[in-house]
DRENDO-1510 file (C-alpha; in Angstrom, 1 decimal, always signed):
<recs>
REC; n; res; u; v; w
REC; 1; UNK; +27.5; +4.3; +65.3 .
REC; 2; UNK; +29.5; +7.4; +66.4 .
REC; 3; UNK; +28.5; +10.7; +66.8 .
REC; 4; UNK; +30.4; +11.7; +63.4 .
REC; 5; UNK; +28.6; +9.4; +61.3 .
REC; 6; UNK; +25.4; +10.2; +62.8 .
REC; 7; UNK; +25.7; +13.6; +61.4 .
REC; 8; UNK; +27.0; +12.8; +58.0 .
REC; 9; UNK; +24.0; +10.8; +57.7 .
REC; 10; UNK; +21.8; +14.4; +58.2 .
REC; 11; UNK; +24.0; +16.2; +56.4 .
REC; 12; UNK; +23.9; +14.8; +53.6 .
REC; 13; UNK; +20.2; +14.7; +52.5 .
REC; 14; UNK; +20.5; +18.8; +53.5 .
REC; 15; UNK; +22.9; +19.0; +51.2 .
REC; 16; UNK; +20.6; +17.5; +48.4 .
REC; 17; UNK; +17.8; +19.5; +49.0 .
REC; 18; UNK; +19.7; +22.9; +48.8 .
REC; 19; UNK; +20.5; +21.9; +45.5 .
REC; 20; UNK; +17.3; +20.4; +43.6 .
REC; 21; UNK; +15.6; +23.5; +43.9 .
REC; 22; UNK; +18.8; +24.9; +41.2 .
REC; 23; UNK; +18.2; +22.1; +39.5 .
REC; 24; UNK; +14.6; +22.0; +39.0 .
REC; 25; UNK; +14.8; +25.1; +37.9 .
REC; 26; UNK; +17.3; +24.6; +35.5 .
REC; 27; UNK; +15.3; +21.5; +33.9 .
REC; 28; UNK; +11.9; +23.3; +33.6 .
REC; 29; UNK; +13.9; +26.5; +32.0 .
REC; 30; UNK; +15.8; +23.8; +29.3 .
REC; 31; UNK; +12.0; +22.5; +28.6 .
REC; 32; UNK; +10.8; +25.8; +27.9 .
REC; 33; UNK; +13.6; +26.8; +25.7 .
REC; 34; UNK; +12.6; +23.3; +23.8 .
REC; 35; UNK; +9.2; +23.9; +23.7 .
REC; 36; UNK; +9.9; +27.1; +22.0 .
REC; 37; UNK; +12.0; +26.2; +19.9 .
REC; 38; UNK; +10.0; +22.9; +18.4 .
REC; 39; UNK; +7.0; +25.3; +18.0 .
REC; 40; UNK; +8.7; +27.2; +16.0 .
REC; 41; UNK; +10.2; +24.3; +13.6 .
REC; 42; UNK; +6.3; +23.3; +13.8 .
REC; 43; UNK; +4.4; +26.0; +13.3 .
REC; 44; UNK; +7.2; +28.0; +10.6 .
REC; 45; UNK; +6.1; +28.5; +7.1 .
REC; 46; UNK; +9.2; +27.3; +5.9 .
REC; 47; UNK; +8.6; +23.8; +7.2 .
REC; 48; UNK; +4.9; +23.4; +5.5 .
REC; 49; UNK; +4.3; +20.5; +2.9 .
REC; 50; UNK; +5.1; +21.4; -0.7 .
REC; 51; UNK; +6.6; +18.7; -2.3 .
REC; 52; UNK; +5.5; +14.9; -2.5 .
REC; 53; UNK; +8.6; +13.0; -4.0 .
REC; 54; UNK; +7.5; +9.2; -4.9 .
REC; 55; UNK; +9.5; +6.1; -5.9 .
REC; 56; UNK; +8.5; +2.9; -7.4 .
REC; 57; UNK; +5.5; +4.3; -8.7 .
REC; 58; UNK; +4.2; +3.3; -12.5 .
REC; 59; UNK; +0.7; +4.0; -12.3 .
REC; 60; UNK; -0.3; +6.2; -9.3 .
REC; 61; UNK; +0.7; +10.3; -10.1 .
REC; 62; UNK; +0.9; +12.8; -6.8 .
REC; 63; UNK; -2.5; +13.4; -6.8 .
REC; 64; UNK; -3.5; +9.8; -5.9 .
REC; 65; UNK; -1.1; +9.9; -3.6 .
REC; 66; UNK; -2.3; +13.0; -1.8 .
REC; 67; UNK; -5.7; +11.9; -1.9 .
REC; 68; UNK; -4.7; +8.3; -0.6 .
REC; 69; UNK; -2.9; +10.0; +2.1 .
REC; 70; UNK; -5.1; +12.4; +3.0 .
REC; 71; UNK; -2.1; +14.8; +2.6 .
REC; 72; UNK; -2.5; +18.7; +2.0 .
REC; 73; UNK; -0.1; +20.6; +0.7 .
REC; 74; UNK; +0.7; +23.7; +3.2 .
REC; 75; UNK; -0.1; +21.9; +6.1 .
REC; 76; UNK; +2.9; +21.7; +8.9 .
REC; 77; UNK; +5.5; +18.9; +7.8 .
REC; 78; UNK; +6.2; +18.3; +11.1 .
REC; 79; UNK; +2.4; +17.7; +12.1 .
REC; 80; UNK; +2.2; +14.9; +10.1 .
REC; 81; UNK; +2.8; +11.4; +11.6 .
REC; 82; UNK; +4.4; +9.1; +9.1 .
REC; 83; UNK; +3.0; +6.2; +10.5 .
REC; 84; UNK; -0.7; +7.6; +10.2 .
REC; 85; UNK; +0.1; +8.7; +6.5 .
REC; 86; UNK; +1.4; +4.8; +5.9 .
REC; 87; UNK; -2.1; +3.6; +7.5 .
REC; 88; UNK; -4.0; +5.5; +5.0 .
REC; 89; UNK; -2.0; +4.9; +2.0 .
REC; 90; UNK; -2.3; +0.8; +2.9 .
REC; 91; UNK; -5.8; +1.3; +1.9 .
REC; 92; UNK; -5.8; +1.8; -1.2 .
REC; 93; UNK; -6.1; -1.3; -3.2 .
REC; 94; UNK; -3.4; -0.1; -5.5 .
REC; 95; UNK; -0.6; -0.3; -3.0 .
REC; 96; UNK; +1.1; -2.8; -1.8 .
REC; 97; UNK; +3.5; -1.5; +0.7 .
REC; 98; UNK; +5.0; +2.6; +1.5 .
REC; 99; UNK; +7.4; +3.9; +3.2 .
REC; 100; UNK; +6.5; +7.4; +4.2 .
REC; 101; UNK; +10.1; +9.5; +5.3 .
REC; 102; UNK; +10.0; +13.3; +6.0 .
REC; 103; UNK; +12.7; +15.5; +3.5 .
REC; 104; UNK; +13.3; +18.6; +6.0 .
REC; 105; UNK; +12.5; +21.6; +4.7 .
REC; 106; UNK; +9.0; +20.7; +2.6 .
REC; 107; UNK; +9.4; +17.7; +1.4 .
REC; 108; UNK; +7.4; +13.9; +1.8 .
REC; 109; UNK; +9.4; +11.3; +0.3 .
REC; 110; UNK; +7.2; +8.6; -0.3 .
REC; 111; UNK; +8.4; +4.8; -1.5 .
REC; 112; UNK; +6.0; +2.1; -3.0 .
REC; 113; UNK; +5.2; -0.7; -4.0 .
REC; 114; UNK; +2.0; -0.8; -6.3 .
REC; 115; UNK; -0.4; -3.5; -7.4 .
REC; 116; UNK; +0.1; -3.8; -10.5 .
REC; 117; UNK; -3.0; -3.9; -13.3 .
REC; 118; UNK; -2.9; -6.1; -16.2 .
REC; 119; UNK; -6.4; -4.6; -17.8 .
REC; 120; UNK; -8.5; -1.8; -18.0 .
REC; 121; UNK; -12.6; -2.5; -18.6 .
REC; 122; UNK; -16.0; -0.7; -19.5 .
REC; 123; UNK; -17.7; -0.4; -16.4 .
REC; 124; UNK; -21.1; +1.4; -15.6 .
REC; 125; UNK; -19.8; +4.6; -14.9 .
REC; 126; UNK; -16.6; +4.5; -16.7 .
REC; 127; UNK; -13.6; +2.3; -16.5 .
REC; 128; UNK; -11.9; -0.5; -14.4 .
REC; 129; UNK; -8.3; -1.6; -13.9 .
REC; 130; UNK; -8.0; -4.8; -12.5 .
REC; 131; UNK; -5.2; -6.8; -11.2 .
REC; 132; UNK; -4.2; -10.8; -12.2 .
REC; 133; UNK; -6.4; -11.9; -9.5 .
REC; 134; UNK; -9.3; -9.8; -11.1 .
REC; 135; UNK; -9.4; -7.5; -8.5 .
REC; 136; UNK; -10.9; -4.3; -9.1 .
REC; 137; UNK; -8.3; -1.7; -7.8 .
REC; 138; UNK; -9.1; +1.6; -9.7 .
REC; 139; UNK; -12.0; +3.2; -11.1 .
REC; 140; UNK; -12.5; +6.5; -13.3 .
REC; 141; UNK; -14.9; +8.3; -15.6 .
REC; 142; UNK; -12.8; +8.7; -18.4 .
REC; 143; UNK; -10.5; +6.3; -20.1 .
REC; 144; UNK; -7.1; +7.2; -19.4 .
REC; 145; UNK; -3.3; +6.2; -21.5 .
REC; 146; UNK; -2.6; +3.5; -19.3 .
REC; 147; UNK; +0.4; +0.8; -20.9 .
REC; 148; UNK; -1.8; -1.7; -19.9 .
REC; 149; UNK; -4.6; -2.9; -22.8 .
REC; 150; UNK; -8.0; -2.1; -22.6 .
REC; 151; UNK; -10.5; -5.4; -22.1 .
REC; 152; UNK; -13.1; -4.7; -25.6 .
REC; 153; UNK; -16.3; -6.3; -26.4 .
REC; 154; UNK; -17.5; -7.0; -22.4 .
REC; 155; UNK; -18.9; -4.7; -19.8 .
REC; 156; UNK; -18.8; -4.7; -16.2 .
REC; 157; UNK; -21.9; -4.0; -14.1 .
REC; 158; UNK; -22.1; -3.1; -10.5 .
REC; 159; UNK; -18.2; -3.3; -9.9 .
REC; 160; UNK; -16.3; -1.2; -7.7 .
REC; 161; UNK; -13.2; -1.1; -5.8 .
REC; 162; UNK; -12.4; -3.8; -4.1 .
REC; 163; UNK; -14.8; -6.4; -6.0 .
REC; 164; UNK; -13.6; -9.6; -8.0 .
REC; 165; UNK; -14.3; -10.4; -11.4 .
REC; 166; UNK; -17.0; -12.8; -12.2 .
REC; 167; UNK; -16.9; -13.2; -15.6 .
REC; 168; UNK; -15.4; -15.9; -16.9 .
REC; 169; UNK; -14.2; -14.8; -20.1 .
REC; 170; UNK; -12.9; -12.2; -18.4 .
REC; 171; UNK; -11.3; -14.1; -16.3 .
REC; 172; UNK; -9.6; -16.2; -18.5 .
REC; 173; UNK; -8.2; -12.9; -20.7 .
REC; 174; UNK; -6.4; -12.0; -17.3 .
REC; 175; UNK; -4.8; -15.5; -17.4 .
REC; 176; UNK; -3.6; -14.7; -20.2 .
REC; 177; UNK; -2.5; -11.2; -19.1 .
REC; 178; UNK; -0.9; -12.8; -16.4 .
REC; 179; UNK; +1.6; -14.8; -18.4 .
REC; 180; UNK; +3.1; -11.5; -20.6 .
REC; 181; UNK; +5.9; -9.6; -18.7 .
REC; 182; UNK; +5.5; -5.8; -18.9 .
REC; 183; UNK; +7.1; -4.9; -21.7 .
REC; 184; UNK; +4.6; -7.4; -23.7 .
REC; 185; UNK; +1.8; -6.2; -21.7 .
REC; 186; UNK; +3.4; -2.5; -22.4 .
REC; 187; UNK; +2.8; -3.2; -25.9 .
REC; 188; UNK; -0.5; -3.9; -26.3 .
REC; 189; UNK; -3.8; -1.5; -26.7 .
REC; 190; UNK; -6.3; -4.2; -27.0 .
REC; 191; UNK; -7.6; -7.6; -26.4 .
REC; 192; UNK; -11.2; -8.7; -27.9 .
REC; 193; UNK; -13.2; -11.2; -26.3 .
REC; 194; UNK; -16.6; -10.3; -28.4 .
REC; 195; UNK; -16.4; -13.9; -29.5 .
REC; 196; UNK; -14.6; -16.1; -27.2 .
REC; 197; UNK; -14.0; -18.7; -30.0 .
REC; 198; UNK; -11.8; -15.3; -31.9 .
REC; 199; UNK; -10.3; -13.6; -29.6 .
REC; 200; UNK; -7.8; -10.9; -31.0 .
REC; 201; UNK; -5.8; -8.9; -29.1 .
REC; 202; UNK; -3.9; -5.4; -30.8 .
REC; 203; UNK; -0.7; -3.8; -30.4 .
REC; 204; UNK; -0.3; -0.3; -29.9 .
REC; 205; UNK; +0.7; -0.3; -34.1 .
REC; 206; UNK; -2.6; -1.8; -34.7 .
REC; 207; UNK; -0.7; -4.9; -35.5 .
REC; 208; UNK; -3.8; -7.9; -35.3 .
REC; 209; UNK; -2.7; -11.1; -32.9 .
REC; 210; UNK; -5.6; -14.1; -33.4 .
REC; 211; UNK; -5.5; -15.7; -30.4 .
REC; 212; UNK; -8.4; -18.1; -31.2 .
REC; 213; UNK; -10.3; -19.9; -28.0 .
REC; 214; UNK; -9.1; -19.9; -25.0 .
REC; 215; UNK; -7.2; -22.9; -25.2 .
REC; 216; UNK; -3.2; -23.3; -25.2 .
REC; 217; UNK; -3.0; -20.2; -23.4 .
REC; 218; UNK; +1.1; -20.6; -22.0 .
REC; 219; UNK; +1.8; -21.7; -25.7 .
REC; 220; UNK; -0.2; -18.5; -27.2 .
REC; 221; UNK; +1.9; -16.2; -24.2 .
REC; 222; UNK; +4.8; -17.7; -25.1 .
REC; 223; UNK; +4.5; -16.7; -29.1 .
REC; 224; UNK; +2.5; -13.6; -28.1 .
REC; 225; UNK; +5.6; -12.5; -26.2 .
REC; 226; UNK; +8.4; -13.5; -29.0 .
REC; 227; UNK; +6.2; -11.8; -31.5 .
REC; 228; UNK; +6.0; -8.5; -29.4 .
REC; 229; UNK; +9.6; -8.3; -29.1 .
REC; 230; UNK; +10.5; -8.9; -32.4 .
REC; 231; UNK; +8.2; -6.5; -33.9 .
REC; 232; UNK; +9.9; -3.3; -33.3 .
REC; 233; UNK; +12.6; -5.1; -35.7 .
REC; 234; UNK; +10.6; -6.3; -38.3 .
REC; 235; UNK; +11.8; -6.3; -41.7 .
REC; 236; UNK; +8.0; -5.5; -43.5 .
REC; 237; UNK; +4.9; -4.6; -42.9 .
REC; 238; UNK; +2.8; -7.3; -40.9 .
REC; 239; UNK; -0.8; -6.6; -41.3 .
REC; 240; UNK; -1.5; -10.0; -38.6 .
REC; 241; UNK; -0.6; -13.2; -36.7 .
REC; 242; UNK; -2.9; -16.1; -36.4 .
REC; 243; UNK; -1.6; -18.4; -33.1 .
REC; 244; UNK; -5.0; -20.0; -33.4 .
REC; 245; UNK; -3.5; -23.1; -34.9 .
REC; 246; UNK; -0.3; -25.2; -33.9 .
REC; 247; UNK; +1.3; -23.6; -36.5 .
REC; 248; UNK; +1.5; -20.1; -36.3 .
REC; 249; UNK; +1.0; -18.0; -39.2 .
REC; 250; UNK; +1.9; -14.5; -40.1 .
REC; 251; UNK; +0.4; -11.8; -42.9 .
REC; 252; UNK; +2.2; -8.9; -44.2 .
REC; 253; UNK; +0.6; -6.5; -45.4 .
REC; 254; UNK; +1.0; -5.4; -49.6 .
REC; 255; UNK; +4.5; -3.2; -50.4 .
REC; 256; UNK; +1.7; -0.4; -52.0 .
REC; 257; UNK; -1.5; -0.1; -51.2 .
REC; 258; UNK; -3.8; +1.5; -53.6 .
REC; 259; UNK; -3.7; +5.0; -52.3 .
REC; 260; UNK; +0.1; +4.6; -52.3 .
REC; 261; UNK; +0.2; +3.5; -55.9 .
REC; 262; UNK; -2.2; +6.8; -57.4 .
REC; 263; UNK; +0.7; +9.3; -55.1 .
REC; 264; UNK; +3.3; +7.3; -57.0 .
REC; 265; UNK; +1.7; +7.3; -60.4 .
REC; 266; UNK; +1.2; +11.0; -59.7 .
REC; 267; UNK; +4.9; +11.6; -59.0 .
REC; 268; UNK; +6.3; +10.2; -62.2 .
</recs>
């Protein structure tokens, strides 16, 4: 090795450490102008939480999400971690799946995925909704218009989120449940299981379905759910079905009833 390389060799690391001092300098300054700049995005008024925007939800409203989410409105967007949100909204009973996305400037955009309920029941303290598995996913004080029917002539004792159903009567009113489609289940306001050889479930136009025991039930589903979607198209009045026997058989109700007839004999 020659002179000439020797000195390239200690030249050259002087070189580099004139310059990393600059450069150093130069880093540290572009962090700082970042820092700044991120706590102002973070800690700006005009990036706070004010709106929660959900998909795919039937059931849940805002407010169980918020609560689910442990989300306050006004706190900094950009403090919240999606992922930590997610976490909390998995659980709840009621949900499925989420996908939590931040909507710059104020905005949560939510997406779920719900566990459906088939049935609402008496409970203790108020009312149940349970799922087709008979798992209790939501409680409340008051009865609330859900599309879903309401379970009548049973009660529910020391249930609570989370619990399974142990009744079997009950149980076997959700296997029925479980073969309607929403729409069917959409329709109905009631089903009766005070006597579990008579059971009678309602549609929301009071409309009486005998359902009998709890025998045949895919048979019954099936007729319950051709009835339901012929009703809205029904040429007269149909005061009840009876699917109770192999042969179903339908009611309608008289053209006049007697309060109808006075009005008319008034009008004349």
């Amino acid at each position: 090795m020659d002179d000439r390389e020797i000195l390239e060799e200690v030249q050259v690391p002087s070189r580099r450490r004139r310059r990393s001092p600059r450069r150093l300098i130069k880093g540290l300054a572009f962090l700082a102008i970042c820092g700044g700049v991120m706590s102002i995005i973070v800690y700006s008024p005009l990036f706070t939480l004010q709106r929660v925007v959900l998909h795919g939800n039937a059931y849940l409203n805002e407010e169980d999400i918020l609560t689910s989410g442990r989300l306050h409105k006004g706190e900094p967007l950009f403090q919240l971690e999606t992922d930590e949100v997610t976490q909390n909204l998995m659980k709840d009973l009621r949900i499925e799946s989420a996908v939590v996305r931040r909507r710059v400037p104020d905005t949560l955009e939510i997406e779920l995925k719900e566990r459906l309920p088939v049935a609402t029941i008496a409970c203790d303290y108020g009312y149940l909704d349970l799922d087709r598995q008979g798992k209790v996913i939501g409680s409340y004080k008051s009865l609330r218009k859900m599309p879903i029917p309401l379970i009548a002539g049973v009660k529910m004792h020391d249930m609570y989120i989370g619990d399974d159903n142990k009744d079997p009567n009950v149980g076997k009113i959700l296997e029925f449940l479980s073969l309607l489609d929403a729409d069917s289940l959409n329709s109905l306001s009631e089903v009766n299981v005070t006597n579990p050889n008579a059971v009678m479930a309602y549609t929301n136009q009071a409309v009486q379905i005998r359902l009998g025991n709890f025998d045949r039930w895919e048979e019954k589903a099936k007729l319950t759910r051709d009835f339901l979607l012929s009703l809205p198209n029904a040429r007269h009045r149909i005061e009840y079905v009876d699917f109770s026997y192999t042969a179903p058989f339908i009611r309608l109700k008289e053209q006049l009833t007697d309060a109808e007839i006075q009005v008319n004999k008034g009008a004349q």
